[in-house]
C-alpha positions in Angstrom: 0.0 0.0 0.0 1.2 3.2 -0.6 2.4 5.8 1.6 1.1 9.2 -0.6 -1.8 11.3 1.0 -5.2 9.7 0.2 -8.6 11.4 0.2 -12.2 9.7 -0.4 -13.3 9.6 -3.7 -17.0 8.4 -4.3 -17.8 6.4 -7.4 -21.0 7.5 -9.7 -22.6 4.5 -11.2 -24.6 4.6 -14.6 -28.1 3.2 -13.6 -30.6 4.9 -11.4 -32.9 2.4 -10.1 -35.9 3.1 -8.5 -38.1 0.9 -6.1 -39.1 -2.2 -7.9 -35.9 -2.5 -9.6 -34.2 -2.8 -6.5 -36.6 -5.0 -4.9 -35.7 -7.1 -7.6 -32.0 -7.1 -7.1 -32.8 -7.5 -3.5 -34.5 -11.1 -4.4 -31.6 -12.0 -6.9 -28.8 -11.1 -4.3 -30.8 -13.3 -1.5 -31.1 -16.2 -3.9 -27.2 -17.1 -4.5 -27.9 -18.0 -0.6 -29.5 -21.3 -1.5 -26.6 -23.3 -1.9 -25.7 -22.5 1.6 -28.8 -23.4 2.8 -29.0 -26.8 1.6 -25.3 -27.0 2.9 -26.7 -27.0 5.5 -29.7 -29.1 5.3 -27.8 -31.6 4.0 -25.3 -31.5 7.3 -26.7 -31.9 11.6 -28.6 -28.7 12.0 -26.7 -25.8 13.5 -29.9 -23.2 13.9 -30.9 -20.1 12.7 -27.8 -18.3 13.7 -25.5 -20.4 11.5 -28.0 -20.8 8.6 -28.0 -16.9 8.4 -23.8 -16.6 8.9 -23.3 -18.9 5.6 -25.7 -16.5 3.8 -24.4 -13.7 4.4 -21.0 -14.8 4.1 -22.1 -16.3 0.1 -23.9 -12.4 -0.1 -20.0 -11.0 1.0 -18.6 -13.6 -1.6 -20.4 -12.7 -4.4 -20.3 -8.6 -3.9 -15.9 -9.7 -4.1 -16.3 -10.9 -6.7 -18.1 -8.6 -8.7 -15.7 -5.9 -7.0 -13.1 -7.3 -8.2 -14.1 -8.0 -11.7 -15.3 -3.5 -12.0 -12.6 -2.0 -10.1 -9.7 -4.9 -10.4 -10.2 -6.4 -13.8 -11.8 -3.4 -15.4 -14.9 -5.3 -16.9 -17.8 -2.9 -18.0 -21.3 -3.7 -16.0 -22.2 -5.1 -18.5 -19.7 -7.6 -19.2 -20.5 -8.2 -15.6 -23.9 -9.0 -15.7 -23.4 -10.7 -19.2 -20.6 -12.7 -17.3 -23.0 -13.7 -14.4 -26.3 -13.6 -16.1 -28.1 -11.1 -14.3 -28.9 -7.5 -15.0 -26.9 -4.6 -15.3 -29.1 -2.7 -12.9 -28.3 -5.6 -10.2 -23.8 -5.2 -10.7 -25.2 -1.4 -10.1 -26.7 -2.4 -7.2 -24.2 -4.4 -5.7 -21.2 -2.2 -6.4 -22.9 0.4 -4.6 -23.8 -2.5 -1.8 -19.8 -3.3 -1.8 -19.0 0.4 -1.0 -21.5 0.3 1.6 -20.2 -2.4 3.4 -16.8 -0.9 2.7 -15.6 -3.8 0.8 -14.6 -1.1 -1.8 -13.0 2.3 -0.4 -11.5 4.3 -3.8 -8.6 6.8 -2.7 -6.4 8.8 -4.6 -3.4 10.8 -4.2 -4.0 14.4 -3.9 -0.2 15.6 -3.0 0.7 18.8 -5.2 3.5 19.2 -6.9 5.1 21.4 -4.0 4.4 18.7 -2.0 6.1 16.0 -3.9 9.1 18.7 -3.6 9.3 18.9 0.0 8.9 15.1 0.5 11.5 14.4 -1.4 13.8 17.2 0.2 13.1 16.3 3.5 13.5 12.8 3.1 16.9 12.6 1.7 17.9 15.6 4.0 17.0 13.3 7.3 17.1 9.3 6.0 13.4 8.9 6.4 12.1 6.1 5.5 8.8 7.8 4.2 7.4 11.7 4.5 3.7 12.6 3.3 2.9 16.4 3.1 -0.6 17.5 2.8 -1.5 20.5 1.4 -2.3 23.0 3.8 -6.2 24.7 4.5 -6.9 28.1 5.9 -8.2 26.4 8.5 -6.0 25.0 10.7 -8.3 21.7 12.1 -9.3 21.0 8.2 -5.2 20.7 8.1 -5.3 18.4 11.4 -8.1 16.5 9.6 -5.9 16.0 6.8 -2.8 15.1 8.3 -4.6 12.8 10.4 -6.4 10.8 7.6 -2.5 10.7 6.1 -1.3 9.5 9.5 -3.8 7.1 9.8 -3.7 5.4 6.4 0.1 5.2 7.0 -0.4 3.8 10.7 -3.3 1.1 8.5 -0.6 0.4 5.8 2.6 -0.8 8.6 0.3 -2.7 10.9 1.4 -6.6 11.2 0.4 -9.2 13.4 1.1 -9.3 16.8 2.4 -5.5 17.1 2.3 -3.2 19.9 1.7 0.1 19.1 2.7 3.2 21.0 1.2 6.6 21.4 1.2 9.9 22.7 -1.2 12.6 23.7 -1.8 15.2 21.1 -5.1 16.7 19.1 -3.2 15.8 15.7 -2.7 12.3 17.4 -6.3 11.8 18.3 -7.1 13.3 14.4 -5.0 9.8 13.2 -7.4 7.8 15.9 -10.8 8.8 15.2 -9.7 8.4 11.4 -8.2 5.4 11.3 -10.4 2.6 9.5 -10.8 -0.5 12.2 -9.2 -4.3 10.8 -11.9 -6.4 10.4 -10.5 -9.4 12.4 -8.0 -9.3 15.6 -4.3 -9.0 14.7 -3.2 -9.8 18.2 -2.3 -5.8 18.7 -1.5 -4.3 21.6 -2.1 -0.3 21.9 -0.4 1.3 24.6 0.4 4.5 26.4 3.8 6.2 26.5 3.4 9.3 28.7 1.3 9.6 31.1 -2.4 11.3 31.2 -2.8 15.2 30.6 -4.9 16.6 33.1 -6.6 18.8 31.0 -10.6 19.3 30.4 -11.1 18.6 26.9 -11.5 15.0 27.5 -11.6 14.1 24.0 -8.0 14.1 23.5 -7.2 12.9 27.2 -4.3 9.9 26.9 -6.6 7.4 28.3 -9.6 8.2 25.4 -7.2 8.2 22.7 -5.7 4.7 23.5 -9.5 3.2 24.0 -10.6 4.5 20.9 -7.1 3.1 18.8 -7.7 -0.2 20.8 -11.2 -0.6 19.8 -10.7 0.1 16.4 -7.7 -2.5 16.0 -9.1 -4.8 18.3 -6.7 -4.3 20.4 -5.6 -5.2 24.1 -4.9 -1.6 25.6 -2.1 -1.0 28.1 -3.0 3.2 30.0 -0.6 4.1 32.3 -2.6 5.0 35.6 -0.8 8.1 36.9 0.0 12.1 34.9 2.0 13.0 32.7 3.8 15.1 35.2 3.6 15.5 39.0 4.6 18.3 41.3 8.0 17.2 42.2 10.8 14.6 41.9 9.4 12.6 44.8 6.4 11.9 43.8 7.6 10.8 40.4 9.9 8.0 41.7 6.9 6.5 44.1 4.6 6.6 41.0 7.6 4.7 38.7 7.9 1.8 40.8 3.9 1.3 41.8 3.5 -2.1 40.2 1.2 -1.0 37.3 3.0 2.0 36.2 6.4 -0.7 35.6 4.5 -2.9 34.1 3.0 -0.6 31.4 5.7 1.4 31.0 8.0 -1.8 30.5 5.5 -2.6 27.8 6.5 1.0 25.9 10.0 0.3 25.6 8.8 -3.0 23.7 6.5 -1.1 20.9 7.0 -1.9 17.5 5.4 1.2 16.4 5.3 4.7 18.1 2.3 7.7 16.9 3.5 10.7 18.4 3.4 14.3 17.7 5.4 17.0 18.7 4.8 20.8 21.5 5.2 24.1 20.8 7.5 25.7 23.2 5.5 29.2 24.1 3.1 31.0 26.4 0.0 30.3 24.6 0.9 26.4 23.4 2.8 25.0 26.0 0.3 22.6 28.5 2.6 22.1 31.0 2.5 26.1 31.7 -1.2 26.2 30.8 -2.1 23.6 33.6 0.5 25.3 36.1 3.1 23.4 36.5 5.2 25.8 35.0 5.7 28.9 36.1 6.1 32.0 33.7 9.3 32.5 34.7 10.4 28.8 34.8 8.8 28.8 30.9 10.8 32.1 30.4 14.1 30.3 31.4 13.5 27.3 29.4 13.0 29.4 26.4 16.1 31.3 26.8 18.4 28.1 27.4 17.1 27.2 24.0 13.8 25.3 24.3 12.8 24.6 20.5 10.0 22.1 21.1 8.6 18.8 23.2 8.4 15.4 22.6 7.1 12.3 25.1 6.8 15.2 27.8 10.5 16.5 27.3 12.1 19.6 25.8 14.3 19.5 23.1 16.7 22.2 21.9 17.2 23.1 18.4 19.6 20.5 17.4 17.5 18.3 18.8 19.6 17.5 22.1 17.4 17.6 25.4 17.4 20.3 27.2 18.9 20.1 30.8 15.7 20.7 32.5 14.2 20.0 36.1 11.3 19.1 34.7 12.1 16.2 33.0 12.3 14.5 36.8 8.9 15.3 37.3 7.4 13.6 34.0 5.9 10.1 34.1 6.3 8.3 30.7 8.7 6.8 28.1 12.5 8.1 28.0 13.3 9.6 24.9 16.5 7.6 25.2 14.1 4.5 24.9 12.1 5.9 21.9 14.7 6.0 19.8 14.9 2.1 19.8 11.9 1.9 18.5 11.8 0.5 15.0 9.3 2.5 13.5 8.6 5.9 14.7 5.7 8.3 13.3 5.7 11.8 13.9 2.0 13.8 12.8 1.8 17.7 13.3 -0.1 20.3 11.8 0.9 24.3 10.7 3.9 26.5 10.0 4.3 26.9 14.2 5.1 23.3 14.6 8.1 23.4 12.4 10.9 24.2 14.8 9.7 21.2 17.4 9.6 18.7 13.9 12.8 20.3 13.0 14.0 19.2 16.7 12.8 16.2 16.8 14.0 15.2 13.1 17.9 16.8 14.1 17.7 14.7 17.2 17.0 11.2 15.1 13.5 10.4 16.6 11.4 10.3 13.2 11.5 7.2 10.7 8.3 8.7 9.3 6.5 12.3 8.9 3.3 12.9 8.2 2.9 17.0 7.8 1.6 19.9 5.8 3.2 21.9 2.9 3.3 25.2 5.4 5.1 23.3 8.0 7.1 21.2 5.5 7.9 25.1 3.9 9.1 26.6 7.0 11.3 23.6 7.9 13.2 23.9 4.6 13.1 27.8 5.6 14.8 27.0 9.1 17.7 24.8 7.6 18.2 27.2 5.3 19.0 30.2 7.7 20.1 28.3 10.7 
């Protein structure tokens, strides 16, 4: 599957049917169930429940297979329905069922030509394994939304069997989640938490939320680590780190195969640990002036994407950065020209493998190695 930015496209078929035509499709569709009916006649009855899950599994079967013979093969409808002797109203009818029942989804790359450009740049500039860049909307959560449906078809196309999956907290992160289309049968995934819970209102980006709605989607076993992101002081931290949960989670994220994070802004207005007050304008001051450029898993990193010296970084409960790094496949999602110098941070400090971003940010990265 590819990597490229994908949006929705909806197909247009050539017949309109109206009520009795579709009635009749209806009957034609529910008769290719008879051979699994007198399967099962013919075997010790099972009831109703069975009878009806071979019937809809020969329906499922036979909207494949006309699928595949439109959108695969390239047959006309009515080579279809000349193929398998029924109407070309019906292969209408069941090509719209197949989108329905998202058997079909059509996508197609919609990266500009700019785009392509800073992809490429930014690739070979940092040994990515793969970049996407969106284009960018006036709007900044319609280039969230974006990003996210990127991030998430890129998340879709590395998933494998038996994976454990990492991820942050983050509104670009939670975009990816709630976009994400769920696997139709368990992989044996694991989702699970690498920094501790936010603490803030807005609920619908809360750690916890994020990591139930990921889990649910991929079926999932879901690992939360039960304490904040960051505490009041150093103490407190080290008795949280060795309750018996907290180990056992955060022992599970240093074995991810697969890390979503995104990346903070280092200011007044972005910055959550000052917004929640557990910084203090002057401590934020400080930190900007001993060269804060952005944050990552709850720590700050400077512009060549070293960690800051920070006293901080003793107070917050999640994965070390020095751990992240060993992960073998790490995604970075974030959204507008202000998140370039934390991507720039985190890409300088070798925490990306892939990058999923938007041509303003991708712009005013190019922009910052430029000058710097």
């Amino acid at each position: 599957m590819s990597n490229d930015k994908y949006v929705k496209l909806s197909v247009s078929y050539d017949t309109k049917m109206g009520d009795a035509d579709a009635a009749i499709a209806e009957r034609r569709l529910d008769a290719v169930c008879d051979t699994a009916q007198s399967k099962v006649s013919n075997r010790q009855w099972r009831g109703p429940v069975a009878v009806k899950r071979d019937m809809d599994s020969t329906k499922r079967d036979l909207l494949i297979r006309i699928a595949k013979m439109y959108f695969l093969d390239g047959l006309t409808q009515q080579q279809i329905a000349d193929a398998l002797q029924i109407s070309r109203s019906n292969v209408s009818k069941y090509l719209q069922r197949s989108r329905d029942e998202k058997i079909v989804e059509i996508r197609i790359n919609d990266t500009s030509s700019n785009g392509l450009r800073h992809q490429d740049v930014l690739r070979d500039t940092f040994s990515l394994r793969d970049v996407i860049v969106v284009g960018s909307e006036p709007e900044l959560e319609a280039t969230k939304r974006k990003v996210g449906d990127a991030g998430a078809g890129l998340l879709r196309s590395l998933l494998e069997p038996g994976m454990r999956i990492g991820i942050t907290i983050g509104t670009t992160v939670y975009s990816v989640v709630t976009q994400i289309e769920p696997v139709a049968q368990s992989m044996d995934l694991e989702v699970v938490e690498l920094i501790g819970g936010s603490g803030r209102i807005d609920l619908d980006i809360e750690g916890d939320e994020i990591a139930f709605t990921l889990a649910r989607k991929l079926r999932a076993a879901r690992h939360v680590i039960q304490a904040p992101a960051i505490v009041k002081d150093p103490g407190l931290k080290r008795m949280l780190d060795v309750e018996p949960e907290v180990q056992r989670v955060l022992a599970r994220a240093e074995q991810v195969d697969l890390a979503l994070f995104g990346v903070g802004v280092v200011s007044y207005d972005e910055t959550q640990y000052y917004k929640n007050g557990h910084l203090t304008r002057d401590e934020l001051s400080a930190m900007i002036e001993d060269g804060a450029a952005g944050m990552l898993c709850g720590r700050l990193l400077k512009e060549d994407g070293s960690v800051l010296d920070a006293e901080i970084h003793e107070r917050v409960i999640g994965l070390e950065l020095q751990a992240l790094r060993r992960v073998r496949g790490r995604i970075c999602v974030a959204a507008g020209h202000h998140k370039a110098r934390p991507i720039l941070s985190a890409l300088r400090g070798g925490y990306v493998d892939y990058l999923v971003t938007d041509e303003d940010a991708a712009l005013h990265i190019q922009s910052l190695l430029k000058y710097s």
